[in-house]
MIMI-684576 format. One record per atom (N, C-alpha, C, O): residue in three letters; chain; z, y, x. Coordinates in steps of 0.02 Angstrom, whole numbers, padded with zeros to 5 digits. Each point is the difference from the previous one (the first is absolute). Example, Ala and Ser with C-alpha at 12.3 -4.5 7.8 and 13.67 -1.06 7.14 Angstrom:
+-----+----+--------+--------+--------+
|  aa | ch |     zz |     yy |     xx |
+-----+----+--------+--------+--------+
| ala |  A |  00390 | -00284 |  00660 |
| ala |  A |  00000 |  00059 | -00045 |
| ala |  A |  00000 |  00060 |  00045 |
| ala |  A |  00033 | -00001 |  00052 |
| ser |  A | -00069 |  00054 | -00070 |
| ser |  A |  00003 |  00059 |  00042 |
| ser |  A |  00037 |  00055 | -00039 |
| ser |  A |  00008 |  00055 |  00025 |
+-----+----+--------+--------+--------+
This chain:
+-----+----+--------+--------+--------+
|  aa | ch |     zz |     yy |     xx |
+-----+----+--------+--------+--------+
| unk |  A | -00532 | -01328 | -00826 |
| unk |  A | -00063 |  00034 |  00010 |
| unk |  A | -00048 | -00044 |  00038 |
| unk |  A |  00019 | -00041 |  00042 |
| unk |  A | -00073 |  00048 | -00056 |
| unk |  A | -00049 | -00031 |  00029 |
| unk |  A | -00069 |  00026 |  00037 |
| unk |  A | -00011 |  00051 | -00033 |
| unk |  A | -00020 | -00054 |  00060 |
| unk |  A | -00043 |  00036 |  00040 |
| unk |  A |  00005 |  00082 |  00002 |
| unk |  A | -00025 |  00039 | -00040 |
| unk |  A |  00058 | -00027 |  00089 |
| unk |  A |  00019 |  00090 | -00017 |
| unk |  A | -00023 |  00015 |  00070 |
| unk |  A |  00021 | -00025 |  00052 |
| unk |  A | -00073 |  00074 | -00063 |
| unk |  A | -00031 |  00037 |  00050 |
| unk |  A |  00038 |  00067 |  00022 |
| unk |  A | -00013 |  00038 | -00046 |
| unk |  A |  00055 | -00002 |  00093 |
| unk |  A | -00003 |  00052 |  00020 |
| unk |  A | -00004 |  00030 |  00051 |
| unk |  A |  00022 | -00031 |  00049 |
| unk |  A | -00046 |  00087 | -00038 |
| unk |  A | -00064 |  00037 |  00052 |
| unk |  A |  00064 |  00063 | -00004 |
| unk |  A |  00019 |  00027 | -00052 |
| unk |  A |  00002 | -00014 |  00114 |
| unk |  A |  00030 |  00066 | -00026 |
| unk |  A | -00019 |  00049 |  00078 |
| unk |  A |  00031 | -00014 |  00051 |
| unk |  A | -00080 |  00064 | -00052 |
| unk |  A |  00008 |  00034 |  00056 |
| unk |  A |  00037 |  00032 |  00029 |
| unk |  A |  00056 |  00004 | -00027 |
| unk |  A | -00066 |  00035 |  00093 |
| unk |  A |  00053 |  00004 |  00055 |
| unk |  A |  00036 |  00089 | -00032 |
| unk |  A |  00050 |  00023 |  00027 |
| unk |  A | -00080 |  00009 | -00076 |
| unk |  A |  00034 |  00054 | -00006 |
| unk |  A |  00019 | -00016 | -00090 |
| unk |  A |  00003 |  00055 | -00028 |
| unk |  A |  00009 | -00108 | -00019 |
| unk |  A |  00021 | -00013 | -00052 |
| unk |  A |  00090 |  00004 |  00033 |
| unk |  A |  00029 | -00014 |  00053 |
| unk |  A | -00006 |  00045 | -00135 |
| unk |  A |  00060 | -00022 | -00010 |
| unk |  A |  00014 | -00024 | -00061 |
| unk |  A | -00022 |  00024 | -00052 |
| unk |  A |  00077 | -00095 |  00061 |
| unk |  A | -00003 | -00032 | -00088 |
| unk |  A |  00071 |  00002 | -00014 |
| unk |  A |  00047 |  00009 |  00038 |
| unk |  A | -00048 | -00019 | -00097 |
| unk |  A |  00070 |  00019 | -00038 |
| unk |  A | -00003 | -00057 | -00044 |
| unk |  A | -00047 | -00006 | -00040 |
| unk |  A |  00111 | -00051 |  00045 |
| unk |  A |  00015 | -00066 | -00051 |
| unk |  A |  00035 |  00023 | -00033 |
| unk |  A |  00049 |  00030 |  00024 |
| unk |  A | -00060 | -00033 | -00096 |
| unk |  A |  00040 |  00051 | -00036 |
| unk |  A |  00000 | -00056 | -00067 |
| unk |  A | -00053 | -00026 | -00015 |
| unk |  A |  00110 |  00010 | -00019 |
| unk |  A |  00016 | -00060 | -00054 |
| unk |  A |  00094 | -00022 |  00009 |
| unk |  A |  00042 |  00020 |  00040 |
| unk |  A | -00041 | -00073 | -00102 |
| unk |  A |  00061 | -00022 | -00019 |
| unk |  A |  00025 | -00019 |  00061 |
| unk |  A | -00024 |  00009 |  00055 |
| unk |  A |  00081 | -00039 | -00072 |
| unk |  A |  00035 | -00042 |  00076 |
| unk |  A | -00012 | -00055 | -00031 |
| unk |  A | -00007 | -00008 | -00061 |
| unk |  A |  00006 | -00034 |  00109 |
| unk |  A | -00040 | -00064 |  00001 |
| unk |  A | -00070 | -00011 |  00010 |
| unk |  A | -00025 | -00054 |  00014 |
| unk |  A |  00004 |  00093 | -00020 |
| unk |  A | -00098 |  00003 | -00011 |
| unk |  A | -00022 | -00031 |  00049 |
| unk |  A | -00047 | -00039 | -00005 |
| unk |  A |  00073 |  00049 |  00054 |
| unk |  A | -00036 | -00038 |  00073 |
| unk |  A | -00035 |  00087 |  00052 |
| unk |  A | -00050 |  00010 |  00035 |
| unk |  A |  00089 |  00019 | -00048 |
| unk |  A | -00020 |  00054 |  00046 |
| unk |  A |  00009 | -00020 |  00067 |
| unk |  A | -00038 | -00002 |  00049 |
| unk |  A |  00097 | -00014 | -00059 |
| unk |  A |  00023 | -00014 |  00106 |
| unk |  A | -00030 | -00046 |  00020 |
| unk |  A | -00029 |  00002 |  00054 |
| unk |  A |  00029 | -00064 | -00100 |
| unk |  A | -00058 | -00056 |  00019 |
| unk |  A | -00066 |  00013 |  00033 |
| unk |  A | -00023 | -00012 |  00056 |
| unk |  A | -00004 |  00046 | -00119 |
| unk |  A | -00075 |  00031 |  00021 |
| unk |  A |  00023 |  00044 |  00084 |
| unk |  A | -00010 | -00012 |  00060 |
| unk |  A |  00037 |  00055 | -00090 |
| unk |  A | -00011 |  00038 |  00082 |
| unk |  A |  00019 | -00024 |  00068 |
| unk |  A | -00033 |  00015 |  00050 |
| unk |  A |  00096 | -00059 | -00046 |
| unk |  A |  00020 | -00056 |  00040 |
| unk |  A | -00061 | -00061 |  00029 |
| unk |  A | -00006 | -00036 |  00049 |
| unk |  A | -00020 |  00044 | -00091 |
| unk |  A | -00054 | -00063 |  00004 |
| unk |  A | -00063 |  00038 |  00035 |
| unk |  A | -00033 | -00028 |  00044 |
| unk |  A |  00018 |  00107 | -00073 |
| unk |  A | -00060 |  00050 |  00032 |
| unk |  A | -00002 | -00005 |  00070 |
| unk |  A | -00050 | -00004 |  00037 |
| unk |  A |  00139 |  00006 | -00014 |
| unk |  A |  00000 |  00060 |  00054 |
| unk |  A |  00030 | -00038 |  00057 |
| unk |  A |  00035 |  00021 |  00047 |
| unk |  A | -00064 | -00103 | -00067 |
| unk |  A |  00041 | -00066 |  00053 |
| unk |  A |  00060 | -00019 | -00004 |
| unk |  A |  00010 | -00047 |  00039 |
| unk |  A |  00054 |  00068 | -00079 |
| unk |  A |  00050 | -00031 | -00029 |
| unk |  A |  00007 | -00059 | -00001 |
| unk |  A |  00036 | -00038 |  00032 |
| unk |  A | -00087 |  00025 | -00086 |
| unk |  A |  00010 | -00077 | -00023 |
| unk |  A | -00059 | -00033 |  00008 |
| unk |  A | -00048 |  00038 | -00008 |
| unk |  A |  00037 | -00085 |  00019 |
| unk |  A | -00069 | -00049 |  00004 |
| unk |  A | -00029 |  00002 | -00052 |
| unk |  A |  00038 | -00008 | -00048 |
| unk |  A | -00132 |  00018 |  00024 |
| unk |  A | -00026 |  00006 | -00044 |
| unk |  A | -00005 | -00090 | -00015 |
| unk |  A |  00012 | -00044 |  00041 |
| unk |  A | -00030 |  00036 | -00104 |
| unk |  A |  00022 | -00083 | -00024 |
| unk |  A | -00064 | -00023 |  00018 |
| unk |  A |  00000 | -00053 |  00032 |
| unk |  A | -00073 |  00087 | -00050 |
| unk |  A | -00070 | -00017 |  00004 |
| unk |  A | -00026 |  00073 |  00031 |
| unk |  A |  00011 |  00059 | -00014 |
| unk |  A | -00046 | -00092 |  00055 |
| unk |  A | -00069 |  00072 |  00010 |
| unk |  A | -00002 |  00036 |  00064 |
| unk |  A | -00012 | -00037 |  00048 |
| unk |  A |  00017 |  00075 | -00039 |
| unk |  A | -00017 |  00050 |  00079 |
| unk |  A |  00031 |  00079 | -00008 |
| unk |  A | -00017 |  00042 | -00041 |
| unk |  A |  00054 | -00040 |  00079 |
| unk |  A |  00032 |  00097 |  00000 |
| unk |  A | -00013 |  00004 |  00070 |
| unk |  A |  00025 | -00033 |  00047 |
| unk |  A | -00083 |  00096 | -00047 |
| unk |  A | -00013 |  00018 |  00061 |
| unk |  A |  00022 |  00072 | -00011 |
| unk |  A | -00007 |  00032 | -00052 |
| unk |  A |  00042 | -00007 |  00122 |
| unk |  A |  00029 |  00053 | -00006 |
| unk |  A | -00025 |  00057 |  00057 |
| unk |  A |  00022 | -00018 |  00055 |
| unk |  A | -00055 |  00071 | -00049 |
| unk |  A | -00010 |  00032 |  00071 |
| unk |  A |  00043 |  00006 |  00027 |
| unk |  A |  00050 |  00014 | -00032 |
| unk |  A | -00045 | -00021 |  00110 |
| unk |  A |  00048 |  00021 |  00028 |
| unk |  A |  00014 |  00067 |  00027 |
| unk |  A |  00040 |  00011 |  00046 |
| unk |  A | -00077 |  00035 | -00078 |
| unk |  A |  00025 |  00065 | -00002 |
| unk |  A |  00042 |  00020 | -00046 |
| unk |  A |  00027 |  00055 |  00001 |
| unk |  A | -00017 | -00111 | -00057 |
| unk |  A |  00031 |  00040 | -00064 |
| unk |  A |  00077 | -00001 |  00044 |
| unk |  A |  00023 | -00022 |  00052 |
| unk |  A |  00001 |  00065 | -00114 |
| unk |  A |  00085 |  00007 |  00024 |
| unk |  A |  00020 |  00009 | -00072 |
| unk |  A | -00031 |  00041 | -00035 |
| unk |  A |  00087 | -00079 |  00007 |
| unk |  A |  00007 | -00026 | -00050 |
| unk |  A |  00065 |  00030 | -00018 |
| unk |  A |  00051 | -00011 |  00033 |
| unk |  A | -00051 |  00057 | -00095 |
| unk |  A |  00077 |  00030 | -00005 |
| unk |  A |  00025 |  00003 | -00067 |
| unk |  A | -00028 |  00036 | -00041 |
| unk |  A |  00096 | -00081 |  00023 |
| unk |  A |  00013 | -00005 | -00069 |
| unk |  A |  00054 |  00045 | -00014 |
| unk |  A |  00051 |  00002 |  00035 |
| unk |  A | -00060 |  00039 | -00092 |
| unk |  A |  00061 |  00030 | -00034 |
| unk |  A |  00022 | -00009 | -00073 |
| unk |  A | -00029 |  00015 | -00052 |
| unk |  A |  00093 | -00047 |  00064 |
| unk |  A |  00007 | -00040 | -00048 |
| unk |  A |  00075 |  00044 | -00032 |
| unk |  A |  00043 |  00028 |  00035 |
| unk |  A | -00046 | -00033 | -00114 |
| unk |  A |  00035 |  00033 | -00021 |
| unk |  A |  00081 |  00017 |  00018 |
| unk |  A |  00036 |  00047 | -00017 |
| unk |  A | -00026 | -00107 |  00060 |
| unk |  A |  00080 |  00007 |  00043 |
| unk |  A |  00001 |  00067 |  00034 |
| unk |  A |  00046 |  00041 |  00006 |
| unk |  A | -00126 | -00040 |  00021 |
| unk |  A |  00007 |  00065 |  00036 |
| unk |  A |  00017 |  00090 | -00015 |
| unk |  A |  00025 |  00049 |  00027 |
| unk |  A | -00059 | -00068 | -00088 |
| unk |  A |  00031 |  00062 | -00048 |
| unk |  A |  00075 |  00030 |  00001 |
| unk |  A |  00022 |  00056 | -00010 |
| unk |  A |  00018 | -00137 |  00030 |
| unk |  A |  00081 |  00031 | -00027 |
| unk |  A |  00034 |  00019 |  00074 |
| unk |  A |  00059 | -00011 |  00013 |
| unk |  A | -00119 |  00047 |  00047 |
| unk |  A |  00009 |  00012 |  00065 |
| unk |  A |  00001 |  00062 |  00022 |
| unk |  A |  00025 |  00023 |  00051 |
| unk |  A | -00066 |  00012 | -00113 |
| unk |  A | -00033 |  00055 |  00001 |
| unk |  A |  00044 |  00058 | -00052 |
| unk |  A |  00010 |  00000 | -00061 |
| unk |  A |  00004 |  00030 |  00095 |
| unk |  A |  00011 |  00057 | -00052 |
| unk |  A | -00075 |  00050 | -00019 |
| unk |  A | -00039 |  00033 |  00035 |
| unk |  A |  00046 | -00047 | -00108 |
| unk |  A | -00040 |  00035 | -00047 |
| unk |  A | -00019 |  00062 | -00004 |
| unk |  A | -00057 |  00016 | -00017 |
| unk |  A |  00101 |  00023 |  00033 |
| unk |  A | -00003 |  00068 |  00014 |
| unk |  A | -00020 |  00048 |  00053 |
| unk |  A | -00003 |  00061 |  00002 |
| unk |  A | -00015 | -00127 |  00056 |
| unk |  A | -00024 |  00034 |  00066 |
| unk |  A | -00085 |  00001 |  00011 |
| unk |  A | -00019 | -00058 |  00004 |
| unk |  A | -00012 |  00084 |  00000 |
| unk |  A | -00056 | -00008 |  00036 |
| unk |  A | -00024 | -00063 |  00026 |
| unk |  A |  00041 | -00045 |  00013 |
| unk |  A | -00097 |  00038 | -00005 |
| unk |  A | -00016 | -00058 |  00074 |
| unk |  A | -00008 |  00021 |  00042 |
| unk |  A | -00010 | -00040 |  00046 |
| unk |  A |  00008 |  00115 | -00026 |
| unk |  A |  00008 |  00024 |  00061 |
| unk |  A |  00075 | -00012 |  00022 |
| unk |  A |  00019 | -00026 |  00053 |
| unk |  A |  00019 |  00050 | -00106 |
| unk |  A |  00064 |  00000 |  00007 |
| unk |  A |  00046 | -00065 |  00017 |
| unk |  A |  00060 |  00002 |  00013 |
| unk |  A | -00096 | -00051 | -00014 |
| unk |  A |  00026 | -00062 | -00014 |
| unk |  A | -00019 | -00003 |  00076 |
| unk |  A |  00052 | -00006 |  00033 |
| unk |  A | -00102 |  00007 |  00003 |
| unk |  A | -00048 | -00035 |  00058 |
| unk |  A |  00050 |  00056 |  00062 |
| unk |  A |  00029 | -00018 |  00051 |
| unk |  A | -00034 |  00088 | -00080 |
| unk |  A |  00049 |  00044 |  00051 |
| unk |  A |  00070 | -00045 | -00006 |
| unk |  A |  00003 | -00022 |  00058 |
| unk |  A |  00055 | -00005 | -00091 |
| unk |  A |  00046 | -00030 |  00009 |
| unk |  A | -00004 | -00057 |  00041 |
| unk |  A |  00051 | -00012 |  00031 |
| unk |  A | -00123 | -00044 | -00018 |
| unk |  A |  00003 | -00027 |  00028 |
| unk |  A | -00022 |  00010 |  00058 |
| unk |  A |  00023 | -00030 |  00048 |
| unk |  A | -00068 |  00072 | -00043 |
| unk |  A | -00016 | -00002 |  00055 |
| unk |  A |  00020 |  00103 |  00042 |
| unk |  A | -00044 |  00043 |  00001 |
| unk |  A |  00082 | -00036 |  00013 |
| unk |  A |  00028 |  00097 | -00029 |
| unk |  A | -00028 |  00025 |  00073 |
| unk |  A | -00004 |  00062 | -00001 |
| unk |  A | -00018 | -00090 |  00068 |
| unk |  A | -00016 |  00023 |  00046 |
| unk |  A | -00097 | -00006 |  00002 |
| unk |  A | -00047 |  00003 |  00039 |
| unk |  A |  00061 | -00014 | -00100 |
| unk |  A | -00093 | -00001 |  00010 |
| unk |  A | -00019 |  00061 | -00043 |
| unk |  A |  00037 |  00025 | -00042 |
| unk |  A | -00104 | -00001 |  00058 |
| unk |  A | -00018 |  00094 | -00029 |
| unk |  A | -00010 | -00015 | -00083 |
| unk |  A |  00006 | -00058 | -00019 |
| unk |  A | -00021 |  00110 | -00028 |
| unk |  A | -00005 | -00028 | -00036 |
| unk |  A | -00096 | -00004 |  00002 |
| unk |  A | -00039 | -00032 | -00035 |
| unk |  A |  00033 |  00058 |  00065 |
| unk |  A | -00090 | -00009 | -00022 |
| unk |  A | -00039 | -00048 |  00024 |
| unk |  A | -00061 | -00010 | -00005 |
| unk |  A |  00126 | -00035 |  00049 |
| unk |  A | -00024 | -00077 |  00019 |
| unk |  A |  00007 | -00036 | -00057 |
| unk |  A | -00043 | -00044 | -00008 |
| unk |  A |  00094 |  00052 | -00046 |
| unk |  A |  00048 | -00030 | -00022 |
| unk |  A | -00062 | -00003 | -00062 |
| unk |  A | -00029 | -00052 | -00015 |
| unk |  A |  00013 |  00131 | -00022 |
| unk |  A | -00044 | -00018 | -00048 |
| unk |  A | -00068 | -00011 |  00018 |
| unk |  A | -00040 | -00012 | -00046 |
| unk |  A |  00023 |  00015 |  00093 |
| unk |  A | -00059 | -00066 |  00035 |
| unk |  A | -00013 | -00054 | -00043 |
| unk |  A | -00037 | -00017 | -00046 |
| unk |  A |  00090 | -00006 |  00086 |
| unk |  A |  00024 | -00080 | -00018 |
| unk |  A | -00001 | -00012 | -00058 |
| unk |  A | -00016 | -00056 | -00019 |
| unk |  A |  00035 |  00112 | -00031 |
| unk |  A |  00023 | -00012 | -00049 |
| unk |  A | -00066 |  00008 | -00050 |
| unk |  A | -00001 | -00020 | -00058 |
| unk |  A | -00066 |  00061 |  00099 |
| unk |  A | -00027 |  00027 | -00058 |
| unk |  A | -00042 | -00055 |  00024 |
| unk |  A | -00040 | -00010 | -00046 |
| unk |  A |  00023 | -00046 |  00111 |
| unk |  A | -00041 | -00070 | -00014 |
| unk |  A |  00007 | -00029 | -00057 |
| unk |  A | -00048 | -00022 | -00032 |
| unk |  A |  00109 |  00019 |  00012 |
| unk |  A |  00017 | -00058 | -00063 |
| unk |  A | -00006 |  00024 | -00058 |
| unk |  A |  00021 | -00029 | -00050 |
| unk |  A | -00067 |  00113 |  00050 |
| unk |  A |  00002 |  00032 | -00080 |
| unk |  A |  00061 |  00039 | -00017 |
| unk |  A |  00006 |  00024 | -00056 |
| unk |  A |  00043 | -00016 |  00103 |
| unk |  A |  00041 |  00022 | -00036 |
| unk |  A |  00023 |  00064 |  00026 |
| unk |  A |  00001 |  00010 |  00061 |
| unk |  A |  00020 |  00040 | -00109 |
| unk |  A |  00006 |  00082 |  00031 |
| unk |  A |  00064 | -00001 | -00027 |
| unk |  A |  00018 | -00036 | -00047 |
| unk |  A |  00027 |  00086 |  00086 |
| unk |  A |  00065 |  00035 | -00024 |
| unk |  A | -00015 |  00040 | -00040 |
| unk |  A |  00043 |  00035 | -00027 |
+-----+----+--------+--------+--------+
């Protein structure tokens, strides 16, 4: 690739989605300071907070539970209306 511009603001979420091999992890490894860019400038805010979920993570999760349900197992002494708080920043509802 050659001159690739990307701008991604502080409330975007992106999804690398393709074959294996494609260069997904590359690309995102390379986004998110991993790996050294070869040419050019990656400026990053330092407010961002950078979080990958990567399909390994799927085989962690049981399918059948909630994300409330999942977040109460990890965390079981916290309320739940902290819990879907948290949960409804990132878009996501039980």
């Amino acid at each position: 690739m050659r001159k690739v511009n990307i701008e991604i603001d502080m409330e975007t979420r992106i999804a690398f989605v393709g074959p294996n091999g494609a260069g997904k992890s590359t690309l995102l490894n390379t986004l998110i300071g991993k790996l050294d860019i070869l040419d050019g400038n990656r400026i990053i805010n330092g407010k961002v907070k950078v979080g990958v979920f990567t399909q390994h993570h799927m085989d962690m999760l049981d399918p059948r539970l909630s994300a409330l349900e999942i977040f109460h197992q990890k965390w079981p002494k916290e309320r739940a209306e902290q819990l879907r708080r948290h949960l409804g920043a990132f878009g996501v509802s039980d």
